[in-house]
N, C-alpha and C positions, 0 to 999 in steps of 0.2 A: 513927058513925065520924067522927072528925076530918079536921081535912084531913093532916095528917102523914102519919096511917096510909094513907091513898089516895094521898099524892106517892110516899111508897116503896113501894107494891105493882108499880108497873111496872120498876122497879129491879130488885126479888126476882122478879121472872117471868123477865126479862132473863136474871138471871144463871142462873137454875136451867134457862132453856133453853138455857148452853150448857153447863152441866156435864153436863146429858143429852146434846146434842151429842159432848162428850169421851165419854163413858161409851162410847157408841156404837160414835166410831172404836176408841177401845179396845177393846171386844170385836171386832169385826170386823179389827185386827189380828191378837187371840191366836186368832180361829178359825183366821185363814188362817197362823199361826205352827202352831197344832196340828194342819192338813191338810199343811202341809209335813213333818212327822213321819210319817205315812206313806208316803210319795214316801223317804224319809232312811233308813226301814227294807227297804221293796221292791226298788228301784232297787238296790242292791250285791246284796242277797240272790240276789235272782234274775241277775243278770250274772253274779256269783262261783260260784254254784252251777251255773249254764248251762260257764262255762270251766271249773271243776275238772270238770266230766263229760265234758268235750273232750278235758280233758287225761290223765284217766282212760282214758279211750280210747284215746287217743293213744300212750300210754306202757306202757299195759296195767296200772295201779296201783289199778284201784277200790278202796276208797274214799277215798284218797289226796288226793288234789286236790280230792275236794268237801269235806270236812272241812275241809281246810286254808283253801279257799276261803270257806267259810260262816263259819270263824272269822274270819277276814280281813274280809268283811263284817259281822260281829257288831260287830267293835271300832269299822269305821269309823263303824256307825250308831250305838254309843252315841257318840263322841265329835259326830255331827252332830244330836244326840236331844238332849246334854245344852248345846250350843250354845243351840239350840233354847228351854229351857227359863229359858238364862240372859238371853235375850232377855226372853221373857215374864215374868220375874221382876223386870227392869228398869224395866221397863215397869208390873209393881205397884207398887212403889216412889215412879212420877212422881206 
């Protein structure tokens, strides 16, 4: 070994421990990005489906209001799903 090769091996250690650093935070943001996808599908579902059956009730319309409600909840959660994903795909990108 030279001396060259030995001045720059602490360089390249340097740097390749923070691209593992980045790598890192990176995954540990799209996991906690893809745990909020579940919270983005549950969360309306079940609220909306819980009130259209109140309201069903209420009104005396089964299945009226959970239908309407779950579709209601479907669209919100693709539009918070594919938020979501725009994130994470931004985030590929850097």
């Amino acid at each position: 070994m030279d001396m060259e090769q030995v001045h720059h091996q602490p360089d390249q250690s340097k740097q390749a421990s923070k691209v593992a650093k980045s790598n890192e935070a990176n995954w540990g943001l799209v996991f906690g990005l893809v745990g909020q996808i579940g919270y983005i599908i549950a969360i309306p579902a079940v609220l909306f489906a819980f009130g259209g059956a109140y309201l069903d009730k209420y009104a005396g319309t089964s299945p009226l209001f959970v239908i309407l409600g779950l579709s209601i909840a479907f669209l919100a959660s693709a539009f918070g799903v594919a938020r979501v994903i725009k994130t994470i795909t931004a985030l590929d990108k850097k």
